[in-house]
DOTIGU-552267 format. One record per residue (C-alpha): residue number from 1; residue in three letters; x, y, z. Coordinates in nm, 3 decimals. Each point is the difference from the previous one (the first is absolute). Layout:
BEGIN
ATOM seq type      xx      yy      zz
ATOM NUM  ALA       X       Y       Z
...
***
This chain:
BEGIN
ATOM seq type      xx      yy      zz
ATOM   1  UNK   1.320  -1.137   0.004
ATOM   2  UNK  -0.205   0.088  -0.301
ATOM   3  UNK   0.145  -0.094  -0.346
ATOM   4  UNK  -0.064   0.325  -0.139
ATOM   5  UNK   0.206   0.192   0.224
ATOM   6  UNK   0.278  -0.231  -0.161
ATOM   7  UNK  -0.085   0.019  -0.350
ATOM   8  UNK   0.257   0.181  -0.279
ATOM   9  UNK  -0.327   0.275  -0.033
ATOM  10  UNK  -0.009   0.075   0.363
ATOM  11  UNK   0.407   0.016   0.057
ATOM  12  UNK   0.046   0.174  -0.367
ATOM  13  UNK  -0.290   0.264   0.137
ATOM  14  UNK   0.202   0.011   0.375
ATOM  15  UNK   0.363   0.068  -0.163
ATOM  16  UNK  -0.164   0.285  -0.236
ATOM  17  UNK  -0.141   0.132   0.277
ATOM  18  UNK   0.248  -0.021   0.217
ATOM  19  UNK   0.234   0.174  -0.241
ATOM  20  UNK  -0.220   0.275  -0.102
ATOM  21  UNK  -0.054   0.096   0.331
ATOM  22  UNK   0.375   0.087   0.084
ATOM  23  UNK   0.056   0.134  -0.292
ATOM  24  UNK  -0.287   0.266  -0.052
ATOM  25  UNK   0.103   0.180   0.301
ATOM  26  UNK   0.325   0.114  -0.126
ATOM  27  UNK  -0.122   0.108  -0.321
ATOM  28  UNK  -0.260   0.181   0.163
ATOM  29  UNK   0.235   0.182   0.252
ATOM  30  UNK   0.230   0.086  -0.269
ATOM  31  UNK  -0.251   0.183  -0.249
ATOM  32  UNK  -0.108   0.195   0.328
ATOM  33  UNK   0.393   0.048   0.081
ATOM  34  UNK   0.125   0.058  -0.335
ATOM  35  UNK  -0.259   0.303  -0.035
ATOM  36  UNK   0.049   0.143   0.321
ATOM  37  UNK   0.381   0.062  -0.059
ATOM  38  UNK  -0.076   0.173  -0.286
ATOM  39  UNK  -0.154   0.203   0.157
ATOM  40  UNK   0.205   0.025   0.275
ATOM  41  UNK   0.276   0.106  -0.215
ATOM  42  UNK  -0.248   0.271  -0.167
ATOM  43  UNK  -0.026   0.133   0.294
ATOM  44  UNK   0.368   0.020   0.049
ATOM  45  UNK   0.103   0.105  -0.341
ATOM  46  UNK  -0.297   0.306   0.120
ATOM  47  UNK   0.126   0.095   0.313
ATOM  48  UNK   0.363  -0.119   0.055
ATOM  49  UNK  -0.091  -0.105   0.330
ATOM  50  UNK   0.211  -0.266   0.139
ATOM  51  UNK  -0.282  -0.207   0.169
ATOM  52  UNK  -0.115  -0.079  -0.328
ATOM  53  UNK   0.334  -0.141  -0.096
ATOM  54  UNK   0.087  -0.189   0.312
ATOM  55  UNK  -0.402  -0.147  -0.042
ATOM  56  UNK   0.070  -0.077  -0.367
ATOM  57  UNK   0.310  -0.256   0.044
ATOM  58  UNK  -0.179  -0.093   0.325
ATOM  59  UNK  -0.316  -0.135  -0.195
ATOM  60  UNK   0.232  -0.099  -0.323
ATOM  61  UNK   0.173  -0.278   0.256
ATOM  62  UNK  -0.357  -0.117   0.083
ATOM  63  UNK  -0.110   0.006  -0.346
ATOM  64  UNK   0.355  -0.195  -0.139
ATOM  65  UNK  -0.030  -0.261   0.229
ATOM  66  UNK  -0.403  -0.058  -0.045
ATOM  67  UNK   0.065   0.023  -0.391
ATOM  68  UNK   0.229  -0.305   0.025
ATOM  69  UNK  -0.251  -0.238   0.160
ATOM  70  UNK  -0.261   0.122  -0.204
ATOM  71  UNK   0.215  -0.104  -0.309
ATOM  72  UNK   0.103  -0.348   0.205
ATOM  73  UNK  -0.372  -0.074   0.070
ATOM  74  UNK  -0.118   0.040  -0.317
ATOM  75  UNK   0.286  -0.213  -0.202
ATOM  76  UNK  -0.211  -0.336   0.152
ATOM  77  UNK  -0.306   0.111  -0.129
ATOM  78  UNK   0.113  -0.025  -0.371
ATOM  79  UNK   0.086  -0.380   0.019
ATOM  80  UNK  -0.299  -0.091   0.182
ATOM  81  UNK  -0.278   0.076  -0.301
ATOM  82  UNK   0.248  -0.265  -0.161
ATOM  83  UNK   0.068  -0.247   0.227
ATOM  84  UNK  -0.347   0.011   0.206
ATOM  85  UNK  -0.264   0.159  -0.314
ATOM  86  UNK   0.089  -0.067  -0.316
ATOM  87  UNK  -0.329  -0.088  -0.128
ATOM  88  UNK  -0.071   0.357   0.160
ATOM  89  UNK   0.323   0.118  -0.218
ATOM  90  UNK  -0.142  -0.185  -0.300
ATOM  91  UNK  -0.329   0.173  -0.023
ATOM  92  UNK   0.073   0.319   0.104
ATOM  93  UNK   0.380   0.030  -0.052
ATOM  94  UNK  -0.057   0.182  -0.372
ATOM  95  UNK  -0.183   0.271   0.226
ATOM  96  UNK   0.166   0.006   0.347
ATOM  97  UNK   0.358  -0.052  -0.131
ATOM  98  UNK   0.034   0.301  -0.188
ATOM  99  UNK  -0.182   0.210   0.275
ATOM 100  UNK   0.289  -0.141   0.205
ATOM 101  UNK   0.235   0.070  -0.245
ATOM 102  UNK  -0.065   0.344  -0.061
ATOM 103  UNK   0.044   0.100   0.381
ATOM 104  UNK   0.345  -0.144  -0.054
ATOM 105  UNK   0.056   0.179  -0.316
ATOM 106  UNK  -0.102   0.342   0.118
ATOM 107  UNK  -0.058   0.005   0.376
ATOM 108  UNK   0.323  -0.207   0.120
ATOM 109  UNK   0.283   0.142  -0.238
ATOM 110  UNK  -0.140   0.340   0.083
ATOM 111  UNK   0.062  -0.092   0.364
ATOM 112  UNK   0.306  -0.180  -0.059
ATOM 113  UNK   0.129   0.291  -0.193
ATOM 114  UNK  -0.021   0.282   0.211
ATOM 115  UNK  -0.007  -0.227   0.341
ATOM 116  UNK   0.441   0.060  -0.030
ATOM 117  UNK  -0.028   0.338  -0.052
ATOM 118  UNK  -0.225   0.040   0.242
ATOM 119  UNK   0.216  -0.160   0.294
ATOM 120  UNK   0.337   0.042  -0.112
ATOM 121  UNK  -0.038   0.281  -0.222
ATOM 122  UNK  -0.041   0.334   0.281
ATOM 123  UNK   0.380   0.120  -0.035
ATOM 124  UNK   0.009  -0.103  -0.344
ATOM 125  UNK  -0.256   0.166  -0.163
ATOM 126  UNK  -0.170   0.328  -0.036
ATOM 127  UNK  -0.287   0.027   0.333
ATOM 128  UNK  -0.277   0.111  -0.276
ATOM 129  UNK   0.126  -0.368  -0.196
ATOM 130  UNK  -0.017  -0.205   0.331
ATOM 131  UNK  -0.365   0.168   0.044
ATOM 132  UNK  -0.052  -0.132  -0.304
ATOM 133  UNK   0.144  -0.364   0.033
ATOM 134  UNK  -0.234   0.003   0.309
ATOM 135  UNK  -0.323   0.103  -0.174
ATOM 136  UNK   0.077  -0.267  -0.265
ATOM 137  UNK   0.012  -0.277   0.258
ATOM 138  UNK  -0.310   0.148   0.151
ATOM 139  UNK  -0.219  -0.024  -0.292
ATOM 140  UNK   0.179  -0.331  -0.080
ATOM 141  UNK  -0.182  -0.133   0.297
ATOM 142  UNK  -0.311   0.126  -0.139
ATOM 143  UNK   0.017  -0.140  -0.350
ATOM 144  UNK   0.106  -0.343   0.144
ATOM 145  UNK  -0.344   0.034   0.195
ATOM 146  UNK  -0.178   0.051  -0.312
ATOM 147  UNK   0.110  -0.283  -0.152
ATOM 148  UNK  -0.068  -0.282   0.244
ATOM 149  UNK  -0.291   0.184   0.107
ATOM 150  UNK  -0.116  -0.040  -0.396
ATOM 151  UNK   0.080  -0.354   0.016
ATOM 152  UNK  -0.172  -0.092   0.341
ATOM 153  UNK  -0.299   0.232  -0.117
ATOM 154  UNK  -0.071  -0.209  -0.301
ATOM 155  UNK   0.020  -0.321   0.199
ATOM 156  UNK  -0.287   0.166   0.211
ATOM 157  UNK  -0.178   0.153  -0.298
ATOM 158  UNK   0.105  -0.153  -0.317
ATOM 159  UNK  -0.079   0.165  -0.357
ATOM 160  UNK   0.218   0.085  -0.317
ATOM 161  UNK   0.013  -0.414  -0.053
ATOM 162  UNK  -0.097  -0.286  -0.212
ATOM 163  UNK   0.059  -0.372   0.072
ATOM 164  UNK   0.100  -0.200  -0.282
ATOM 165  UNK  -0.087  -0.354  -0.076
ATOM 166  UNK   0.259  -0.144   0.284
ATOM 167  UNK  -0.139   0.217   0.279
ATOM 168  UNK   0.314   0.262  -0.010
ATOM 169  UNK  -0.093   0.326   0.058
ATOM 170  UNK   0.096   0.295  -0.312
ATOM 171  UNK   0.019   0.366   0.027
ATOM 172  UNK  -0.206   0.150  -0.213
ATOM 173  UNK  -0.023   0.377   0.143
ATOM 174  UNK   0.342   0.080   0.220
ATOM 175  UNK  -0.212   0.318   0.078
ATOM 176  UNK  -0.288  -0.160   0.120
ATOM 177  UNK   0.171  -0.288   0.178
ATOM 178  UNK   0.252   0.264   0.165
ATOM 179  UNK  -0.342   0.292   0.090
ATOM 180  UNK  -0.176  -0.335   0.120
ATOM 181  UNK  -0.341   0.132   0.176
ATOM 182  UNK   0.183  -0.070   0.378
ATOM 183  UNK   0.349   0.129  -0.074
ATOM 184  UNK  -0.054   0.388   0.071
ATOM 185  UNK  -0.166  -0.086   0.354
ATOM 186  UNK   0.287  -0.234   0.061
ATOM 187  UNK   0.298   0.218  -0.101
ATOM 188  UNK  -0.121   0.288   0.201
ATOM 189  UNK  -0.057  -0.170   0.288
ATOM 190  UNK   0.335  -0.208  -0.001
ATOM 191  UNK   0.199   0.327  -0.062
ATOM 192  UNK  -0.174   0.203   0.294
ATOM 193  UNK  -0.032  -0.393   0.232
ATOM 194  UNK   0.401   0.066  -0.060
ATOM 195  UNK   0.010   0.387   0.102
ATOM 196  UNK  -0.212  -0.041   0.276
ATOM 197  UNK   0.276  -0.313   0.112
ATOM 198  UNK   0.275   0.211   0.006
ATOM 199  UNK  -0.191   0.272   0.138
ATOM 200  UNK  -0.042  -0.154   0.300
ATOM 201  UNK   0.348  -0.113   0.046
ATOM 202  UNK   0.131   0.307  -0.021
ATOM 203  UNK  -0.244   0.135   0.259
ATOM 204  UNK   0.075  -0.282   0.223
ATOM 205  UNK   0.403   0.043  -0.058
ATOM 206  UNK  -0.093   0.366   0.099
ATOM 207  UNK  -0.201  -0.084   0.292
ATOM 208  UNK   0.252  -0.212   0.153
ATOM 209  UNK   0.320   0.236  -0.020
ATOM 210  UNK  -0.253   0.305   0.153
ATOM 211  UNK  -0.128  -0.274   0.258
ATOM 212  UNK   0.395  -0.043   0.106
ATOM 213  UNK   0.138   0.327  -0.088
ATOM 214  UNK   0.219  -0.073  -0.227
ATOM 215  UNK   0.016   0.160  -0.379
ATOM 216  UNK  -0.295   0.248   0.109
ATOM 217  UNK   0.055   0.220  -0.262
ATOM 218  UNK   0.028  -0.240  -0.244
ATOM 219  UNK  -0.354  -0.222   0.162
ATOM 220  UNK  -0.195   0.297   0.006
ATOM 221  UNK   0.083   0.101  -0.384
ATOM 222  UNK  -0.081  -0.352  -0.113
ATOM 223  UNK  -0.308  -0.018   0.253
ATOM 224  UNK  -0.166   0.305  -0.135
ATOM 225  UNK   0.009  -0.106  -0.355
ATOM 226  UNK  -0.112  -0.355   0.102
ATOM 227  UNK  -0.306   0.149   0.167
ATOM 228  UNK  -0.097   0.195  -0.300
ATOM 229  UNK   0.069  -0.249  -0.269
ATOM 230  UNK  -0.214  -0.242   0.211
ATOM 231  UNK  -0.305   0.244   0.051
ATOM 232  UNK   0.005   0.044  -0.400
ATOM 233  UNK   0.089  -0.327  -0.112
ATOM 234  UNK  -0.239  -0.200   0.218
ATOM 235  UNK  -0.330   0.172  -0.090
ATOM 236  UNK   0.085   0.005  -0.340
ATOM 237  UNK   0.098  -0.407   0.039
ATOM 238  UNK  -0.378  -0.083   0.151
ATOM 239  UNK  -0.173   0.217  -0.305
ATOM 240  UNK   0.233  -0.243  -0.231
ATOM 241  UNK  -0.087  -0.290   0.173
ATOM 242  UNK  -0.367   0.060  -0.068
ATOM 243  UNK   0.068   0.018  -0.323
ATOM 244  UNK   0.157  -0.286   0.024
ATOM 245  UNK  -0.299  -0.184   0.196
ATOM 246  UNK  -0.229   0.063  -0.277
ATOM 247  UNK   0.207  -0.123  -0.255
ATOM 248  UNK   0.068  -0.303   0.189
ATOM 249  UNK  -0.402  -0.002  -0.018
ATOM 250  UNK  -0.037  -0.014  -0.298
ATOM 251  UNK   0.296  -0.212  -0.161
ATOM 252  UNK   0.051  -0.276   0.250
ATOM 253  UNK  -0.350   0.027   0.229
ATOM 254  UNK   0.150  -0.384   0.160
ATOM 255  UNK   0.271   0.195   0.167
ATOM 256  UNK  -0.209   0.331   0.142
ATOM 257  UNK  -0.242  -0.240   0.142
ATOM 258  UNK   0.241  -0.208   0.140
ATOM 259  UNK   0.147   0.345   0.178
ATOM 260  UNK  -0.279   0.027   0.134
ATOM 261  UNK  -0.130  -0.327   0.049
ATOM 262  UNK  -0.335   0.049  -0.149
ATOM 263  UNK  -0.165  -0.314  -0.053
ATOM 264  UNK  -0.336   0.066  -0.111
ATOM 265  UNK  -0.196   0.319  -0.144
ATOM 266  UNK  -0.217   0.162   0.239
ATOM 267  UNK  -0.358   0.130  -0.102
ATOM 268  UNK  -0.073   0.291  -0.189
ATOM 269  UNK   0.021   0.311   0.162
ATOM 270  UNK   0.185  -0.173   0.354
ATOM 271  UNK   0.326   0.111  -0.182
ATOM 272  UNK   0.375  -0.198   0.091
ATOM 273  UNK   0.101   0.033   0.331
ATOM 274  UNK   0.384   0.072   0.080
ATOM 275  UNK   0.159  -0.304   0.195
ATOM 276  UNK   0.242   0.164   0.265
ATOM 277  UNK   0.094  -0.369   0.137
ATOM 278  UNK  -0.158  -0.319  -0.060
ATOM 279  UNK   0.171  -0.378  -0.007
ATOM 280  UNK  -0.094  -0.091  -0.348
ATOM 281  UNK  -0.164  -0.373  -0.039
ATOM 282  UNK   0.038  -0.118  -0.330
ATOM 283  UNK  -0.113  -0.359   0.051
ATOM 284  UNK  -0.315   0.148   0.105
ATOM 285  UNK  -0.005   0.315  -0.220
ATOM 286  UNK  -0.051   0.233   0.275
ATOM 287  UNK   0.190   0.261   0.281
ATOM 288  UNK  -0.007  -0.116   0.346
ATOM 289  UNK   0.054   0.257   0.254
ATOM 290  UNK  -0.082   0.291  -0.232
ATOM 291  UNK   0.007   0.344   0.119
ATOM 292  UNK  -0.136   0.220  -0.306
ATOM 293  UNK  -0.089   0.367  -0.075
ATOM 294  UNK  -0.355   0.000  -0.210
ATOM 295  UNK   0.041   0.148  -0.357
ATOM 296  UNK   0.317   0.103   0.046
ATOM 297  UNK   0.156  -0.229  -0.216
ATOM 298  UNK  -0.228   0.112  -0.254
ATOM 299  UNK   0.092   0.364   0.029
ATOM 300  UNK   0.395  -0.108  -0.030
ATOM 301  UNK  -0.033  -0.267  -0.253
ATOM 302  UNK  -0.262   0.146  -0.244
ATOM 303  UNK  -0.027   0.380   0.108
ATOM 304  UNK  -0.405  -0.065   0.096
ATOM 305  UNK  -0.159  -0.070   0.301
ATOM 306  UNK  -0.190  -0.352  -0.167
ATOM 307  UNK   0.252  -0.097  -0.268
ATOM 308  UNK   0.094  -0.338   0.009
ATOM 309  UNK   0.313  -0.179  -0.152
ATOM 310  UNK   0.026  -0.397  -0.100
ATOM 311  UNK  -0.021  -0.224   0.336
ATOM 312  UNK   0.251  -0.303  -0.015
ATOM 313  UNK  -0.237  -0.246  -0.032
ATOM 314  UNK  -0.054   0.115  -0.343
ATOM 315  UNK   0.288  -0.164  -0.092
ATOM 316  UNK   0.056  -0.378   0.041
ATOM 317  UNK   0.236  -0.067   0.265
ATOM 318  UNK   0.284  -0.170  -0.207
ATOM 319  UNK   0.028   0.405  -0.166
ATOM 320  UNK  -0.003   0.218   0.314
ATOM 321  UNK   0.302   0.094   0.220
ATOM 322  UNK   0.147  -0.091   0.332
ATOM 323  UNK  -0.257   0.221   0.174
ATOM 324  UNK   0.123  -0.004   0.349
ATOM 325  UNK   0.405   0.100  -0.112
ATOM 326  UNK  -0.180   0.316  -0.210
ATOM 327  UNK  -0.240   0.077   0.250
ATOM 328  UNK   0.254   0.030   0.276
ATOM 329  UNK   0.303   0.170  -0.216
ATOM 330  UNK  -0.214   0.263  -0.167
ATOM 331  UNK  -0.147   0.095   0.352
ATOM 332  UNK   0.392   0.013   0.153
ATOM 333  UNK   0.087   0.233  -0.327
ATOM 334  UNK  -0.314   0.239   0.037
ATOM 335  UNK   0.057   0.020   0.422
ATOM 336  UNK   0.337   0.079  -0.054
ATOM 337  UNK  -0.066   0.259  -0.243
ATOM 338  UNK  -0.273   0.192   0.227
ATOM 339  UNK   0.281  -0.033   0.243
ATOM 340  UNK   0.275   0.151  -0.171
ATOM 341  UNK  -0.230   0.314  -0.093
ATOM 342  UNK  -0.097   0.049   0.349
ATOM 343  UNK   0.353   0.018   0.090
ATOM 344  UNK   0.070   0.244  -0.308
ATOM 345  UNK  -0.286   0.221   0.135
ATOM 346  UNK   0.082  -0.015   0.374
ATOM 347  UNK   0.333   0.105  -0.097
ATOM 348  UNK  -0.137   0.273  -0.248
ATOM 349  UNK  -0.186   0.126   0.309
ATOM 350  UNK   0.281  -0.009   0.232
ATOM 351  UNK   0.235   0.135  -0.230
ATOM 352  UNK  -0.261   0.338   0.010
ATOM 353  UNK   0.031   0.036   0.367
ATOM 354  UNK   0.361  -0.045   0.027
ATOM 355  UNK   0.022  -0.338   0.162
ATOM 356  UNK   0.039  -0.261  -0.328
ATOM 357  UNK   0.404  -0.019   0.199
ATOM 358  UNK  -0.105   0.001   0.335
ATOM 359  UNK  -0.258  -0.270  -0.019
ATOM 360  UNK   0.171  -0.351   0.166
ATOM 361  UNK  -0.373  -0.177  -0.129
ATOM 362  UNK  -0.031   0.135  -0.348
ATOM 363  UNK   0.421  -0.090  -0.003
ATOM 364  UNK  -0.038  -0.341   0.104
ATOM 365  UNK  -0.315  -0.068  -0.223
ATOM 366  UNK   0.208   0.114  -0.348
ATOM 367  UNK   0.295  -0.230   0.180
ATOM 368  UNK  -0.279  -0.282   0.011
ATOM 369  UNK  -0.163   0.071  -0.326
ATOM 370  UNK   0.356  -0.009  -0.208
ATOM 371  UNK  -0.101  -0.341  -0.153
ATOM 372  UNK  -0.375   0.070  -0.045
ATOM 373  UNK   0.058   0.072  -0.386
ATOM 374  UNK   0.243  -0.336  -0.031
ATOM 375  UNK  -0.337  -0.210   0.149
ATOM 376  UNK  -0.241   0.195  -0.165
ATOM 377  UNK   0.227  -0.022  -0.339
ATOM 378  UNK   0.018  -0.440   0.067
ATOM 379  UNK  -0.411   0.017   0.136
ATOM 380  UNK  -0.109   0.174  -0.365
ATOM 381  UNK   0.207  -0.236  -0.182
ATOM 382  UNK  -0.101  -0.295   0.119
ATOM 383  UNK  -0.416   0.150  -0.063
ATOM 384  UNK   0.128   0.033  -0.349
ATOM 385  UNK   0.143  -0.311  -0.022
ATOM 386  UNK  -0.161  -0.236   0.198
ATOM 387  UNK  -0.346   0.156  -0.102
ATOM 388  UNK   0.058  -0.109  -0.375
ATOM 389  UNK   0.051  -0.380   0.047
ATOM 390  UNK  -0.101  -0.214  -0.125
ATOM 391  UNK   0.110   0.127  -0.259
ATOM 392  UNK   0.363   0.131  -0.145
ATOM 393  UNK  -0.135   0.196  -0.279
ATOM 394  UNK  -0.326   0.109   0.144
ATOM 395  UNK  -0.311  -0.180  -0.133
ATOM 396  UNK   0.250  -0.203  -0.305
ATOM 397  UNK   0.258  -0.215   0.166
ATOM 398  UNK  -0.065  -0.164   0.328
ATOM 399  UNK   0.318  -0.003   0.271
ATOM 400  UNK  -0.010  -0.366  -0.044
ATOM 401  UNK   0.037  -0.005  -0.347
ATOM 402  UNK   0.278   0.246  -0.006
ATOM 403  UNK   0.262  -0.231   0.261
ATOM 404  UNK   0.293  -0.215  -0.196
ATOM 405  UNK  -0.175  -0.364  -0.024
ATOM 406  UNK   0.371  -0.169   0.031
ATOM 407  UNK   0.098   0.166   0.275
ATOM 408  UNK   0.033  -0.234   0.346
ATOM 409  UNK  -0.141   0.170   0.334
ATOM 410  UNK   0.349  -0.119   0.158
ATOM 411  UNK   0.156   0.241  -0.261
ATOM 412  UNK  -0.177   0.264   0.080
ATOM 413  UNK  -0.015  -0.068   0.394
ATOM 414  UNK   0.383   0.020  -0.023
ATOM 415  UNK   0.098   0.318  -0.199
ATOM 416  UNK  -0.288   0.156   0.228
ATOM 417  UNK   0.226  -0.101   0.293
ATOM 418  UNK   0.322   0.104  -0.209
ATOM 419  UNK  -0.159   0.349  -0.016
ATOM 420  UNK  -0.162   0.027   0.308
ATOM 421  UNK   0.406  -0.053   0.124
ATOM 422  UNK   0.149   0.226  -0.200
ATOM 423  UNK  -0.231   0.290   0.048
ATOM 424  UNK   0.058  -0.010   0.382
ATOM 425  UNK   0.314  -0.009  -0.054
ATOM 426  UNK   0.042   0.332  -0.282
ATOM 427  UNK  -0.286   0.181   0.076
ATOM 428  UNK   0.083  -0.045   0.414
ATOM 429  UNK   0.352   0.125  -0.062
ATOM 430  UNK  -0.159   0.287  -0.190
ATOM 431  UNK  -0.261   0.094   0.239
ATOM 432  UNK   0.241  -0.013   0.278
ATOM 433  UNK   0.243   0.223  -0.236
ATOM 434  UNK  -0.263   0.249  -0.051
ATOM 435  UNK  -0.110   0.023   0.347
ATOM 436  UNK   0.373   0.095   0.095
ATOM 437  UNK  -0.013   0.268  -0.259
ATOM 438  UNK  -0.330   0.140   0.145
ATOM 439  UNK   0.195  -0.012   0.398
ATOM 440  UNK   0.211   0.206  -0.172
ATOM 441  UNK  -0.188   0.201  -0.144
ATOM 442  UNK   0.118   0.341  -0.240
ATOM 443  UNK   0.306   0.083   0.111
ATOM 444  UNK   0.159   0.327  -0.130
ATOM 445  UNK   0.114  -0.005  -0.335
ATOM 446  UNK   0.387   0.178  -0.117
ATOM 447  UNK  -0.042   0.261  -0.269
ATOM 448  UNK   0.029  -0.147  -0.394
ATOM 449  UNK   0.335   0.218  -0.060
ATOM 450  UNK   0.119  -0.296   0.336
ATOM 451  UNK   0.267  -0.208  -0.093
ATOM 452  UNK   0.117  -0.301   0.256
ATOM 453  UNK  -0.027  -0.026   0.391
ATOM 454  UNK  -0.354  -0.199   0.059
ATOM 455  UNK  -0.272  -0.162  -0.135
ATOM 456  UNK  -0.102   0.184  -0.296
ATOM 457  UNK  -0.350   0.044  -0.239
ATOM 458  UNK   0.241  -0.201  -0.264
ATOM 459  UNK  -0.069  -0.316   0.214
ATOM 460  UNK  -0.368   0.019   0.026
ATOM 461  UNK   0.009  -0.315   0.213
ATOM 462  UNK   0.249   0.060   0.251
ATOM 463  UNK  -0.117   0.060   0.322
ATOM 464  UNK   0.190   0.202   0.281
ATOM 465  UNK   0.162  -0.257   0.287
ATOM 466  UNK  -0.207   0.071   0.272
ATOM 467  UNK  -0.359   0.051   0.075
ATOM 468  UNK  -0.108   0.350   0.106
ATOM 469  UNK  -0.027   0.013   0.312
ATOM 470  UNK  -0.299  -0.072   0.220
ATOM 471  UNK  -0.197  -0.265  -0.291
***
């Protein structure tokens, strides 16, 4: 076995990852979540219509229950940038830290404050407060975004900073180092990467009640609103994601060629062909099995038909990326994401003949496609991620610089197992919690004035004793 695959780096860089990747789904489902049951409640604070309220404790279940293991996930990640990187929380901890601190500070207390109200609170308070306790939660989720967004966004594009005489990086403009030249791209992205998530669950909960004909009513409310969110939201996601591209371009060229494993510049006027698939060689500095679209690339990554952006081998090898691990996740993310519009429009088109409920194969597909955003969501991350290294701080402090030096690889091998154990074991028992709620499904809520006899919206996770019948 190689060495390296045993070393504190590669472990401390396994556990991180490892981590990160359980716990940015359940943030991400919960921003989508959090936002859709405001408006869900909108609606029935508008209407009165009691679909919207058997939906709304339906979906606040889901959300409770995915909240939790977000919070769980994301207590480990705190101790690790000081057990596993505390050179990393040397240098950059007078910058990162308060980022981190000020999504506590505004983001989590705003949550935590209205989160009661908003589960316990419905025959306590007024229905225009509750509204209110919801929307606060909502754009809770948001502002929490912001911040880590911010902080990740500066690791990827630092500015705002000086580095003193020991190497530790100072703020010198919060506005600048907050507004760093990536962080716009990346926000909007995340924020609509965690709509489009959610999106697609609730099409694919829809889908599968219709497909058994059970909660019709209720499916083809939540399907419609799916489909049209997704036929808005996606578009809208690609133009951002362009945007994105060419800022990626232009701040960290490494990680845009390693996307698209472009090794060497071509000659003027042949413009940069667009890799569909290829098996990357980078002892050789080539593509083997290539299968390319001429100038393509070009037109995508430049907006010209000869433009040209920096090949790989521009860069000496001990400063460019994993190629083949962004080559492959970027192309899973961007196939997914043609995917999920198709669907949107399919549905869009069947919807306008009358046959978006009748359709078993446009059904099944939104039944299929329910995780598409969670794998798309873990695909982008891991092209932002993955595409920086080596460094930690892009282009300042090297991954391998940034690792504890004290720390023993049989340390870290063992709270990796530790975790790895313990997150089967909560996030399993949540999973298969939330999957009973979803057999259940929304089940008819009493009316507020209700006192006693059943499960009531004052136990928001209470569940009724049975499955409905026929899931």
């Amino acid at each position: 076995m190689d060495a390296s695959l045993l070393s504190p780096l590669f472990l401390s860089r396994l556990q991180f990852g490892f981590v990160i990747s359980f716990h940015i789904l359940f943030p991400a489902f919960t921003i989508g979540l959090a936002n859709w049951l405001a408006f869900i409640e909108w609606r029935w604070l508008r209407t009165r219509d009691d679909l919207w309220r058997d939906l709304y404790f339906f979906w606040l279940k889901i959300f409770a229950v995915s909240f939790g293991m977000g919070v769980v996930s994301g207590i480990v990640m705190s101790f690790q940038f000081g057990t596993n990187w505390a050179v990393l929380s040397e240098k950059a901890g007078n910058i990162i830290g308060p980022l981190l601190s000020y999504e506590v500070l505004t983001a989590f207390f705003l949550e935590a404050s209205f989160l009661g109200v908003m589960l316990f609170g419905w025959k306590r308070v007024s229905d225009k407060l509750h509204f209110f306790a919801t929307m606060m939660v909502a754009i809770g989720t948001l502002i929490s975004t912001f911040w880590i967004i911010a902080a990740n966004s500066w690791m990827q594009t630092p500015q705002g900073y000086t580095i003193d005489a020991q190497g530790v990086f100072q703020p010198a403009d919060w506005l600048a180092i907050i507004f760093n030249p990536s962080f716009p791209y990346r926000l909007s992205h995340m924020v609509l990467a965690a709509f489009i998530t959610t999106c697609f669950v609730i099409g694919g909960v829809s889908a599968w009640y219709l497909r058994r004909g059970v909660h019709v009513e209720a499916g083809k409310r939540m399907l419609k609103h799916a489909v049209v969110f997704a036929a808005i939201a996606l578009p809208l996601q690609i133009f951002i994601g362009d945007l994105h591209g060419l800022n990626v371009g232009k701040y960290q060229p490494a990680k845009l060629a390693a996307m698209e494993a472009h090794w060497r510049s071509e000659p003027p006027g042949k413009g940069v062909p667009l890799v569909l698939f290829a098996v990357p060689n980078e002892a050789q500095e080539r593509n083997d099995y290539e299968i390319a679209i001429p100038k393509l690339g070009s037109l995508i990554l430049t907006h010209t038909l000869d433009g040209d952006i920096k090949p790989l081998t521009s860069v000496p090898r001990d400063q460019r990326p994993p190629v083949k691990p962004v080559f492959y996740a970027f192309r899973v993310m961007v196939g997914l994401g043609m995917a999920m519009l198709l669907l949107a429009f399919a549905s869009l088109w069947a919807w306008r003949r009358g046959k978006l409920f009748e359709s078993p194969w446009l059904l099944d597909a939104w039944r299929w496609m329910s995780p598409a955003g969670f794998i798309a969501l873990l695909t982008g991350w891991y092209v932002v991620e993955i595409g920086r290294q080596p460094y930690v701080v892009y282009g300042l402090l090297r991954t391998s610089d940034a690792v504890s030096p004290n720390i023993a690889a049989a340390a870290v091998m063992l709270s990796l197992v530790i975790y790895a154990a313990v997150y089967a074991f909560v996030f399993g028992a949540g999973i298969w919690y939330l999957r009973k709620l979803l057999r259940i499904g929304p089940v008819k809520q009493p009316p507020k004035h209700t006192e006693g006899g059943g499960k009531t919206p004052a136990r928001p996770l209470s569940v009724p004793d049975e499955p409905v019948e026929g899931l």
